[in-house]
C-alpha positions in Angstrom: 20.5 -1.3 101.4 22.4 0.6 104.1 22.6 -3.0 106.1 24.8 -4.1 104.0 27.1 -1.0 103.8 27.1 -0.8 107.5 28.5 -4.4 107.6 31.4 -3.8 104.9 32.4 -0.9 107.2 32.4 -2.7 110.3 34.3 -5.4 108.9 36.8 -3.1 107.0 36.9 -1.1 110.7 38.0 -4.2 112.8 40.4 -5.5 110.0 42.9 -2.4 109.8 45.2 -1.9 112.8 45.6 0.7 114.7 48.9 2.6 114.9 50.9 2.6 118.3 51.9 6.0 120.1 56.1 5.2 119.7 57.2 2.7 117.8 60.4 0.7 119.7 63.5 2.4 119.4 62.0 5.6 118.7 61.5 8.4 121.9 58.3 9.8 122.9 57.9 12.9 121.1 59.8 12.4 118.3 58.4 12.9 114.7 59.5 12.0 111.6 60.5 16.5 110.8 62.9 16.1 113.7 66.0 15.6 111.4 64.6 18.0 109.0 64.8 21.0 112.3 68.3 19.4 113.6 69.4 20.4 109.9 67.6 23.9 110.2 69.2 24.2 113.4 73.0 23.5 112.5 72.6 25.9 109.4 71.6 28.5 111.6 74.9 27.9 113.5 76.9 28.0 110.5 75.0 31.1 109.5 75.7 33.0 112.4 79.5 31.3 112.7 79.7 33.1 109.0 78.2 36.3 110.1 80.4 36.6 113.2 83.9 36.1 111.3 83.0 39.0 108.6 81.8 41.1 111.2 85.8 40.2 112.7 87.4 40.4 109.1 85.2 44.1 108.9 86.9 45.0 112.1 90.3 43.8 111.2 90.3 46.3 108.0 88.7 49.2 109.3 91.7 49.4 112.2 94.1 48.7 109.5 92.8 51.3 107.3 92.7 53.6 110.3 95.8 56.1 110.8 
């Protein structure tokens, strides 16, 4: 009984192919969440390009405001 269940596996084991380290086109080391952490990356920018021009416009007032 476990003959044959040993042979279905073995054949199912040498039909499926095995998946290649990089693909062509694609760089070593590259994953498919490396667009997802470029966009993570260029909101941080924004965020801190956001941060920075309140932190000017705070600046701006509090001279204005000042005698």
């Amino acid at each position: 009984m476990k003959a044959p269940l040993v042979l279905i596996v073995l054949a199912l084991a040498a039909c499926t192919e095995r998946p290649a380290d990089t693909t062509e086109g694609e760089a070593p080391g590259s994953g498919v969440f490396d667009p997802l952490t470029g966009t993570l990356e260029r909101a941080a920018d924004v965020e801190r390009q956001v941060l920075d021009s309140a932190e000017q416009r705070r600046r701006q007032l509090e001279q204005l405001e000042s005698p």
